[in-house]
C-alpha positions as CSV (number, residue, x, y, z in Angstrom):
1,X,0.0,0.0,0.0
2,X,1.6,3.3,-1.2
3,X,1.7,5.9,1.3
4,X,-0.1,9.4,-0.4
5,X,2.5,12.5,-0.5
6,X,2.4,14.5,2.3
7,X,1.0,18.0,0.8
8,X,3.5,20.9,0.5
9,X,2.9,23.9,2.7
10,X,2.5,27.4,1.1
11,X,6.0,28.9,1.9
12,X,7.1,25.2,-0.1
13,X,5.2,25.9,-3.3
14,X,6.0,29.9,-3.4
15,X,9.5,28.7,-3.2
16,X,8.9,25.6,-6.1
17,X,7.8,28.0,-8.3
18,X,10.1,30.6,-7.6
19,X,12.8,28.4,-8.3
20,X,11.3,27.2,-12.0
21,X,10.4,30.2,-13.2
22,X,14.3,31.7,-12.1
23,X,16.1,28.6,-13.6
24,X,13.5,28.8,-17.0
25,X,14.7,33.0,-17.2
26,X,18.2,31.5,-17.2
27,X,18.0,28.5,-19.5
28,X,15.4,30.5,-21.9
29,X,17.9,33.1,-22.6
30,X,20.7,31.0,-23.0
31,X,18.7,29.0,-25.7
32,X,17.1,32.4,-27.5
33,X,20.4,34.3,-27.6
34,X,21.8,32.0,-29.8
35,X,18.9,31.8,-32.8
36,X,19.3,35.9,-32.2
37,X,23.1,35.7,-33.3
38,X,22.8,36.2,-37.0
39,X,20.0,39.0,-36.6
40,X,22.0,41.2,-34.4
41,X,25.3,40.5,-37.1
42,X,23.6,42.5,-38.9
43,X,21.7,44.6,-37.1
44,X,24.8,46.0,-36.0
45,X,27.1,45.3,-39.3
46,X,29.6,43.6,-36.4
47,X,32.1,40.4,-37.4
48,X,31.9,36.8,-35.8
49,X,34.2,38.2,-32.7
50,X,31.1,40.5,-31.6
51,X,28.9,37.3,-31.6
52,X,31.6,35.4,-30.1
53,X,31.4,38.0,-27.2
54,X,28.1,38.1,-27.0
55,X,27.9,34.6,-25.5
56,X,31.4,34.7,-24.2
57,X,30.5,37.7,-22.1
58,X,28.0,35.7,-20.5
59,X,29.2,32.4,-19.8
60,X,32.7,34.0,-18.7
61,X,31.1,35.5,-15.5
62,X,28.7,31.8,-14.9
63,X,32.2,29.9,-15.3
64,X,33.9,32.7,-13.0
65,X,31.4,33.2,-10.6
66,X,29.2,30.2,-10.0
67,X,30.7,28.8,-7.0
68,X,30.6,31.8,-5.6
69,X,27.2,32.8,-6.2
70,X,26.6,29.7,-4.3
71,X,28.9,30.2,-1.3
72,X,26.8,34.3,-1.0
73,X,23.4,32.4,-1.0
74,X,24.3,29.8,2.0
75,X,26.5,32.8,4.5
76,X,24.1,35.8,3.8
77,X,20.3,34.1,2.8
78,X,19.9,31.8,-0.6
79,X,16.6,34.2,-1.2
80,X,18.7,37.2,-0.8
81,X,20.9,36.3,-3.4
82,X,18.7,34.8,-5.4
83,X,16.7,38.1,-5.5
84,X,19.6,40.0,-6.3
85,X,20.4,37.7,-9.3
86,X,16.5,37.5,-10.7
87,X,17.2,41.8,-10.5
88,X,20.7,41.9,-12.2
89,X,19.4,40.0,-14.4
90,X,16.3,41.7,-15.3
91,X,18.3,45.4,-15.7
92,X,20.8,43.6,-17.9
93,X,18.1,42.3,-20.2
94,X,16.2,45.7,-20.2
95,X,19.9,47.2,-21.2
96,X,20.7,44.6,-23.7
97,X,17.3,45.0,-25.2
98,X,18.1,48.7,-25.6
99,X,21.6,48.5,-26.8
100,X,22.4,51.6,-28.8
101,X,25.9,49.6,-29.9
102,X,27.5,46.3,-30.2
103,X,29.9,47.3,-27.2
104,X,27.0,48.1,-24.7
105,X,25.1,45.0,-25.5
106,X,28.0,43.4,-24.7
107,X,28.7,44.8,-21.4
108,X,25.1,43.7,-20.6
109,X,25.5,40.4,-21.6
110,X,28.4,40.2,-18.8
111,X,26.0,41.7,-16.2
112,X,23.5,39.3,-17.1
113,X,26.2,36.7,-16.5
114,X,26.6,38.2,-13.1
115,X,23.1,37.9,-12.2
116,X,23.0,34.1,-13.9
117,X,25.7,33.2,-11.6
118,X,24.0,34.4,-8.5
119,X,20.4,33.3,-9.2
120,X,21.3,30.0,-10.8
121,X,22.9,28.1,-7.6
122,X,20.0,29.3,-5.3
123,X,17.1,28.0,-7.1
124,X,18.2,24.2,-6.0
125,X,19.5,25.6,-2.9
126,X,16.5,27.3,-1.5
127,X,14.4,23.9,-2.7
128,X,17.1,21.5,-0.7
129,X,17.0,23.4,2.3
130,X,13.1,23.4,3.0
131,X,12.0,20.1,1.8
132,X,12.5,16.7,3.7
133,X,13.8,13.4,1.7
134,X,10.8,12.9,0.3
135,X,9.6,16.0,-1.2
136,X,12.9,17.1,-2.1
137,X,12.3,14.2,-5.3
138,X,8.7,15.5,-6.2
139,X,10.4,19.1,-5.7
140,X,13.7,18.6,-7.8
141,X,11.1,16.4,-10.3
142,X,8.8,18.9,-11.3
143,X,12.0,21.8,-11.5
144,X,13.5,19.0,-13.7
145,X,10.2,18.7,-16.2
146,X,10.1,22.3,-16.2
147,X,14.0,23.0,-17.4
148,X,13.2,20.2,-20.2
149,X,9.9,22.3,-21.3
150,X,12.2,25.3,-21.5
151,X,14.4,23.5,-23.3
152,X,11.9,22.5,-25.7
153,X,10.4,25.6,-26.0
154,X,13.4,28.0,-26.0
155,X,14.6,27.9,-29.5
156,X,11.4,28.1,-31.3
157,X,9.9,31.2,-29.1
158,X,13.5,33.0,-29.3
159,X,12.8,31.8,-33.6
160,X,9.3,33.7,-33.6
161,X,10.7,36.7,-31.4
162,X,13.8,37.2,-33.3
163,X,11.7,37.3,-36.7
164,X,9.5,40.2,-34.6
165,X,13.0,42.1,-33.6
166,X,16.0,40.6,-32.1
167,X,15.7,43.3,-29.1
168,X,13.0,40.4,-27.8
169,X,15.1,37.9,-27.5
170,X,16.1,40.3,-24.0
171,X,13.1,41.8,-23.3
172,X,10.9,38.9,-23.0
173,X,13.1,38.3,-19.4
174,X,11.1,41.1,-18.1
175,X,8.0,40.3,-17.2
176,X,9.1,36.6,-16.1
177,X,11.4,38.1,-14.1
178,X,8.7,40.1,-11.8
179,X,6.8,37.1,-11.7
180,X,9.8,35.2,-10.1
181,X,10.1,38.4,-7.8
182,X,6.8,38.2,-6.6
183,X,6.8,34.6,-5.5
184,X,10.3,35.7,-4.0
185,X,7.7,37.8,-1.3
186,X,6.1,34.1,0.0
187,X,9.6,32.0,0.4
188,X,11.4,31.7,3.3
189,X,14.6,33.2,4.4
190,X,17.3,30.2,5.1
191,X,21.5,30.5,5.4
192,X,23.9,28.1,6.9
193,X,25.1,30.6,9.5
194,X,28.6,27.9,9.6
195,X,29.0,29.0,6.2
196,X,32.8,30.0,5.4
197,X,33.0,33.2,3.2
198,X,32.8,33.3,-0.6
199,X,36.8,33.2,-2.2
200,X,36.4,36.4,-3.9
201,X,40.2,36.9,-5.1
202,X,39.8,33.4,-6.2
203,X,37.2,34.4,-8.5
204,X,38.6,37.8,-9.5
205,X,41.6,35.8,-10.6
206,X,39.8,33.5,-12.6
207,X,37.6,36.0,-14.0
208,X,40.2,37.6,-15.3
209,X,42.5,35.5,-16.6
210,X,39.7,33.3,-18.6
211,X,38.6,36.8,-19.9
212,X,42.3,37.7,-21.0
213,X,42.7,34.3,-22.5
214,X,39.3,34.6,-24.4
215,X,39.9,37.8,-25.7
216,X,43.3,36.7,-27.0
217,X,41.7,33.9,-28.8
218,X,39.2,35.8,-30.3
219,X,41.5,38.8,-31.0
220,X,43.9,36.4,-32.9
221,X,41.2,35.5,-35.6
222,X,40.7,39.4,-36.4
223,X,42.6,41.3,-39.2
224,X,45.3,43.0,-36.7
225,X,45.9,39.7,-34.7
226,X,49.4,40.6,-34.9
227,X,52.6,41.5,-32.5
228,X,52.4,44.2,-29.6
229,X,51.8,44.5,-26.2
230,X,48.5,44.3,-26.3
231,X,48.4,41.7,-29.2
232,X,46.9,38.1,-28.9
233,X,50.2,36.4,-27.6
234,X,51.4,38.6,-24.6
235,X,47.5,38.9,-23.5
236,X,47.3,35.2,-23.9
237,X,50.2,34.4,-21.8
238,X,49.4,36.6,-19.2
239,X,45.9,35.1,-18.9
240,X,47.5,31.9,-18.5
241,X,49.7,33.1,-15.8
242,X,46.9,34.2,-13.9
243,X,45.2,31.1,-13.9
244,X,48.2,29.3,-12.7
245,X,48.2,32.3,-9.9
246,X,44.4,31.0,-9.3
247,X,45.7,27.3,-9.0
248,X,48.2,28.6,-6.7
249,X,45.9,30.4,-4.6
250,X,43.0,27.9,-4.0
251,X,46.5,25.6,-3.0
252,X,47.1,27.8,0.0
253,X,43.2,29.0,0.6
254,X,42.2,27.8,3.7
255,X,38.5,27.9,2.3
256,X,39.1,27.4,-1.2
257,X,36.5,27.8,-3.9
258,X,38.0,25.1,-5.8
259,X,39.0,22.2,-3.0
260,X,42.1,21.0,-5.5
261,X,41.9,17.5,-3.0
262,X,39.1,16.6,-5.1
263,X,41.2,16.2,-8.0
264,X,43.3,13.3,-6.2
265,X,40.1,11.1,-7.0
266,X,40.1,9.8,-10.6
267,X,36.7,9.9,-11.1
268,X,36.5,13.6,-10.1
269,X,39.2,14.1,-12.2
270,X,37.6,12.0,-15.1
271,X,34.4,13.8,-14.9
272,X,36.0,17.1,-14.9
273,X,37.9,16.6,-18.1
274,X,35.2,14.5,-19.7
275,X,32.6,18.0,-18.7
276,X,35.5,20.3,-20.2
277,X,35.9,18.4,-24.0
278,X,32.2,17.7,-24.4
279,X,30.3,20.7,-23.1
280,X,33.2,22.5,-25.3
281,X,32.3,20.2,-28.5
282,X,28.6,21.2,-28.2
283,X,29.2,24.9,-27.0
284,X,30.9,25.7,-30.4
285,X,28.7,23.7,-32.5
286,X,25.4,25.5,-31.0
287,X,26.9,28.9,-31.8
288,X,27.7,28.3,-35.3
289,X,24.7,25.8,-36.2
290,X,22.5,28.9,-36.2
291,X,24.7,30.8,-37.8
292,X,24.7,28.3,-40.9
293,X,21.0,27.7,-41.0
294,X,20.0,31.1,-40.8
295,X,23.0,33.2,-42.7
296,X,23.9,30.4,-45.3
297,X,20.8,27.4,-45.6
298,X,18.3,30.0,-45.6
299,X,16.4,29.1,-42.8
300,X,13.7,32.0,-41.1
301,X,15.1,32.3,-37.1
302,X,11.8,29.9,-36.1
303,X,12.7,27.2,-38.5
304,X,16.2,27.2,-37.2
305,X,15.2,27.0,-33.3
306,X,12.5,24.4,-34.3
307,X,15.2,22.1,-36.2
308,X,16.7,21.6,-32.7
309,X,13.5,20.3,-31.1
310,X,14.0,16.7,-31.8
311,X,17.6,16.6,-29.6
312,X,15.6,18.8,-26.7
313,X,12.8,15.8,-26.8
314,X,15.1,13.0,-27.0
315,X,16.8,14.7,-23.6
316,X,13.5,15.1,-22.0
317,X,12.1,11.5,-22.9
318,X,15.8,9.7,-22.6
319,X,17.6,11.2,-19.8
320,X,15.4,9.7,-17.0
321,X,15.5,5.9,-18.4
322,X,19.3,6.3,-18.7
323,X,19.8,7.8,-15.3
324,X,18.0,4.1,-13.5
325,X,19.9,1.8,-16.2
326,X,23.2,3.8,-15.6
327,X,22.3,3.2,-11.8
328,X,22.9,-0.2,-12.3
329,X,25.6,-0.8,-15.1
330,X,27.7,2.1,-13.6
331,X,29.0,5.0,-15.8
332,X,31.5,3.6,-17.3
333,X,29.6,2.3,-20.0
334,X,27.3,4.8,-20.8
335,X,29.7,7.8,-20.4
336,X,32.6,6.5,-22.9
337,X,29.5,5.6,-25.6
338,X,27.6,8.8,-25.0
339,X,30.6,10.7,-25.8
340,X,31.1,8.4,-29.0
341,X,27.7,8.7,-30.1
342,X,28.2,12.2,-29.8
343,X,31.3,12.2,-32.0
344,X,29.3,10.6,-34.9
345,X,26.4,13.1,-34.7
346,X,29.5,16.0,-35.2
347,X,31.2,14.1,-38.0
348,X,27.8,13.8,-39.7
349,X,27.8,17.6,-39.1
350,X,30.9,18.0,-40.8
351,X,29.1,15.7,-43.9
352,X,26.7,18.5,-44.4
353,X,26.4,20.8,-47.5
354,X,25.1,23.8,-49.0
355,X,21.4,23.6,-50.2
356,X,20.6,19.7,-48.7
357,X,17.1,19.7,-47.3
358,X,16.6,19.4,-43.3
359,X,15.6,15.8,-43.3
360,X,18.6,14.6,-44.9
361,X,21.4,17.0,-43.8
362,X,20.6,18.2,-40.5
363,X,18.1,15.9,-38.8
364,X,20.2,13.1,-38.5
365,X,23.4,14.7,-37.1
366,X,20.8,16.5,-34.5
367,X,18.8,13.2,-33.8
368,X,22.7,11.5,-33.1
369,X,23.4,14.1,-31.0
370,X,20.3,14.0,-29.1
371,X,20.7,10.9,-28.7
372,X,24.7,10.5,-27.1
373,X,23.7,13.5,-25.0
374,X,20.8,11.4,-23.6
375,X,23.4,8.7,-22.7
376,X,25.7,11.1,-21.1
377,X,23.8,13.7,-19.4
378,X,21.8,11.8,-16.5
379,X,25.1,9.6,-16.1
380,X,27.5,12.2,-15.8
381,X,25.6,14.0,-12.8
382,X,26.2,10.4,-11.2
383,X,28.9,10.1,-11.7
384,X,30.1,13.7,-10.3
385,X,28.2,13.3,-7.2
386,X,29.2,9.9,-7.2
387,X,33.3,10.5,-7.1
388,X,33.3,12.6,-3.8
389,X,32.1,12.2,-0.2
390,X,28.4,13.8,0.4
391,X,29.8,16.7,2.2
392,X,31.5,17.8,-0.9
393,X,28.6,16.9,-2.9
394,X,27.2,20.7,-3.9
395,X,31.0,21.8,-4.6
396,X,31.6,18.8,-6.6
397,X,28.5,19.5,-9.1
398,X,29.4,23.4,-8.7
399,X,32.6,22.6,-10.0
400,X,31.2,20.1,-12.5
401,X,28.8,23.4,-13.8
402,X,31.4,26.0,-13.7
403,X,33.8,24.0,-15.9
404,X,30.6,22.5,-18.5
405,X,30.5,26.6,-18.9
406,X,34.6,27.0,-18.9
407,X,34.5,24.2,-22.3
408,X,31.9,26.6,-24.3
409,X,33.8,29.5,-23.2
410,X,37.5,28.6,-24.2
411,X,35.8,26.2,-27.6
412,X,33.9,29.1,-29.0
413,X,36.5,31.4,-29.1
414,X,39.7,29.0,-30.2
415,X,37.1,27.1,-33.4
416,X,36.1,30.7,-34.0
417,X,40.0,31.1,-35.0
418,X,39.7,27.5,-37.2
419,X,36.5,28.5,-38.8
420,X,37.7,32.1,-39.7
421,X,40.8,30.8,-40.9
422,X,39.1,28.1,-42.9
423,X,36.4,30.9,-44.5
424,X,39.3,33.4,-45.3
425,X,41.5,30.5,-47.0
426,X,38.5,29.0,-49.1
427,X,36.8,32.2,-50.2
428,X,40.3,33.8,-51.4
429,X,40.7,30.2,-53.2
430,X,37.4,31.2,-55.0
431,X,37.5,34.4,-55.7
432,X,40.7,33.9,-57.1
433,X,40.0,31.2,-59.3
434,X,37.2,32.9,-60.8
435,X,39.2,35.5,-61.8
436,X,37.1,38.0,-60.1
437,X,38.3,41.9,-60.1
438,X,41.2,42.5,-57.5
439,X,39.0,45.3,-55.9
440,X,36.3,43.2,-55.4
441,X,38.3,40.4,-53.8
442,X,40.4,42.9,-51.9
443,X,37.1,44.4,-50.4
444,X,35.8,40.9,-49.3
445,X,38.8,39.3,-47.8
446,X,39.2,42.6,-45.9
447,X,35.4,42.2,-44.1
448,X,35.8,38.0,-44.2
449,X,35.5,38.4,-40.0
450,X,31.7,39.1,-41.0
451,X,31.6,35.1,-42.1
452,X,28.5,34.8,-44.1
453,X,27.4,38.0,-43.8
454,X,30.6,39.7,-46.0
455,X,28.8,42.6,-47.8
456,X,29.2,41.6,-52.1
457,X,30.1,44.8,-53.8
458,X,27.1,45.7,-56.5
459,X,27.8,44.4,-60.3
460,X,26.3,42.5,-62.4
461,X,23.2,40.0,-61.2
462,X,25.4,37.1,-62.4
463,X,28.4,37.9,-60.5
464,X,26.4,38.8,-57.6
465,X,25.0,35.4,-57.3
466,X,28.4,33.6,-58.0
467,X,30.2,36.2,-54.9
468,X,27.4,35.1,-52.8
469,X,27.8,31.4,-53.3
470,X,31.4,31.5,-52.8
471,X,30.3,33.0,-49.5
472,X,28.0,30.2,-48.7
473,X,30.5,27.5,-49.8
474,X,33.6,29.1,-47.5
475,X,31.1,29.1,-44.7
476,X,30.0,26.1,-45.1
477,X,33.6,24.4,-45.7
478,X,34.6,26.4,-42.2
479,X,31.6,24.6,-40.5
480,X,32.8,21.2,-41.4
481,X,36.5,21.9,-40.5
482,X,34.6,22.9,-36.9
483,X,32.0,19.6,-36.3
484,X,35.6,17.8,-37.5
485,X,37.5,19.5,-34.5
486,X,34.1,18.8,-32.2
487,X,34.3,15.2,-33.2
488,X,37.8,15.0,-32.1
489,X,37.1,16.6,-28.8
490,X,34.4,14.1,-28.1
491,X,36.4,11.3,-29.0
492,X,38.8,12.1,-26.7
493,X,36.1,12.4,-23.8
494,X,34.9,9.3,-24.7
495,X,38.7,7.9,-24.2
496,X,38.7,9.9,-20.8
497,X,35.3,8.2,-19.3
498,X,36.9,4.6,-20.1
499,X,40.4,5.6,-18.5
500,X,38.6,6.6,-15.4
501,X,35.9,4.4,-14.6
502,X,36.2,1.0,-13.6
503,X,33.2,-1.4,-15.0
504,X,30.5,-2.6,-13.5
505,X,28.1,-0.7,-11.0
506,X,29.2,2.1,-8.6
507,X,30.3,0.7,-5.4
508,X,29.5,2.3,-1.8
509,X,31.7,4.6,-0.2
């Protein structure tokens, strides 16, 4: 006889729903941003470094700042902060969405990663804290089914606002983020009043030197990406040297961020790398799949979010069926073939070509992927919280999210510097084979930062369609050379999972 669910009290379902509807204002805008890319391009007449910056500025201050958005929310109230990050957040989207310029949508898009990485910790945190062992499941359940409707949903609302203005894309954050501030009013106040305080200097020097190494990255792809003090080579080393100096620090910490004992445990260590090659794999291929179906197949901004439905369903339907087998088998098995699968779905990526209809180019490559993301997702949260002792449970999965975010960061920006060199190599190629006039090549290899959007000087309607497919064909030969580069990185997290785990089920501690 099954014993009926003990109802929830008030302040419990205030704080449920606040807790959805902040984690849905993050994952919505992470999945609408990107179908927005190619609109703002233009909008603004920017190159592929402003769009690399556009999500770089973001997920550089969630990598940076996670852990110790969480650390604020447990020494000085998880609804404080939580608050706090719903408001950041809401000012940034009202600035982005009412950027005059590139550089102040920009800055926005780091203050909404400020606010991301103060809300996004609290919304488990407050739920942990004021449900028992039971409810916690029907608690974490339903904020689960709600992240895999936004999911879901994302990419084909952020298509239809985008085709209304891309300004949308940020605004829409509004009003969901006063509905979050009102059930904010009805949920409890809770801190751990042990609580050590938050490593700030750790964070400032990781901050900075993954933003120095970014930029660097980024810079090195542009048309000055040459010598000098402030070139991409000094800025790059220095970057580097400061996250050695962030290493070094969290070594001597007393209350470190970044606990580097954890990394003595293979499995943490495993998991870690595993997070860093495939959330770096899919990172870049998200930012320039929309790029290609919009600027280069032809696709309207809703078409484009709704051709990633079918991997968002496969997630939602999979991942809880593969979290009970992988119960059972261990990860071993599932986290060295989800990686694979994932590999195949970016080399059939790299098979696709210019002008191949949906169902034969990109729905298979997506359904793949869909599917060894299902196999590796569920598993992999597992096996982080798995490889450490419960006490360091919430660190290890901060850790875990910080460096999922670090992959995308430090992917997009170094395959931004293979794709550009791959589109300036193959459209020069082109244009020079078709003998075309040296002002007009001069004039297009000189904007070939803008990818597919490099303006084709007026002529002739013939040589205006043959500029335009060279275009197209240079983008598309740069998009392969990526989903090759992706393939590889998943490969080798496959490799990683099978080097760390041993087979067979998990054992106890």
């Amino acid at each position: 006889m099954t014993t009926a669910p003990v109802p929830w009290t008030t302040p419990q379902r205030w704080t449920v729903a606040a807790a959805v509807l902040g984690s849905s204002l993050a994952f919505l805008d992470g999945s609408i941003v990107n179908v927005a890319l190619n609109a703002i391009q233009r909008y603004f007449g920017s190159g592929v470094a402003g769009s690399q910056w556009i999500v770089n500025g973001y997920m550089l201050m969630l990598a940076a700042l996670i852990l110790t958005g969480g650390a604020l929310g447990d020494r000085y109230g998880r609804r404080l902060v939580f608050g706090l990050g719903v408001a950041i957040f809401a000012v940034a989207s009202l600035g982005c969405g009412l950027a005059p310029t590139l550089n102040v949508l920009i800055a926005g898009r780091v203050l909404q990663g400020v606010g991301g990485a103060l809300l996004i910790p609290g919304s488990l945190a407050m739920i942990g804290v004021l449900f028992d062992d039971a409810g916690r499941g029907r608690a974490v359940g339903l904020w689960s089914a709600a992240t895999s409707a936004t999911s879901l949903l994302g990419p084909v609302l952020g298509g239809l606002l985008v085709q209304l203005s891309w300004r949308w894309a940020f605004l829409i954050n509004l009003p969901l983020a006063v509905l979050v501030l009102l059930c904010l009013r009805q949920v409890p106040e809770t801190r751990s009043p042990g609580a050590q305080p938050p490593d700030l200097f750790g964070s400032l020097l990781a901050a900075v030197g993954l933003g120095l190494l970014t930029f660097a990255l980024i810079q090195a792809g542009g048309p000055a990406g040459a010598g000098g003090l402030g070139g991409p080579l000094p800025l790059g080393l220095l970057g580097a040297a400061l996250l050695l100096g962030f290493v070094l620090w969290e070594a001597r910490e007393q209350h470190p961020m970044l606990p580097l004992t954890l990394f003595r445990r293979p499995a943490f260590s495993g998991t870690t790398v595993l997070t860093l090659l495939l959330y770096g794999a899919l990172g870049a291929l998200t930012f320039f799949l929309p790029l290609n179906l919009i600027g280069v197949q032809g696709y309207t901004p809703a078409q484009a979010g709704a051709a990633l439905v079918p991997l968002a369903l496969l997630l939602t339907v999979l991942s809880g069926p593969v979290g009970r087998w992988s119960a059972h088998t261990g990860p071993r098995l599932f986290l060295t073939a989800g990686p694979l699968t994932c590999a195949v779905a970016f080399a059939v990526f790299a098979r696709t070509s210019l002008g191949g209809s949906y169902w034969q180019s990109f729905f298979p490559a997506i359904v793949v992927l869909g599917l060894g993301l299902s196999l590796t997702v569920a598993p992999l949260v597992s096996a982080v919280l798995g490889s450490v002792e419960p006490e360091y449970s919430g660190t290890a999965s901060g850790v875990n999210n910080a460096v999922s975010r670090t992959g995308g960061l430090l992917a997009v920006a170094a395959l931004g510097l293979v794709m550009l060199g791959s589109f300036r190599s193959d459209l020069s190629r082109q244009l020079h084979s078709q003998q075309q006039p040296p002002a007009v090549t001069q004039s297009m290899l000189a904007q070939a930062d803008r990818l597919a959007q490099v303006p084709i000087p007026a002529g002739p309607a013939a040589r205006t369609a043959q500029l335009r497919g060279s275009v197209q064909r240079a983008f598309v030969a740069g998009f392969q050379r990526v989903s090759w580069w992706c393939a590889a990185l998943s490969l080798l997290a496959a490799v990683t999972a099978l080097l760390s785990f041993r087979a067979g089920p998990a054992r106890d501690r």
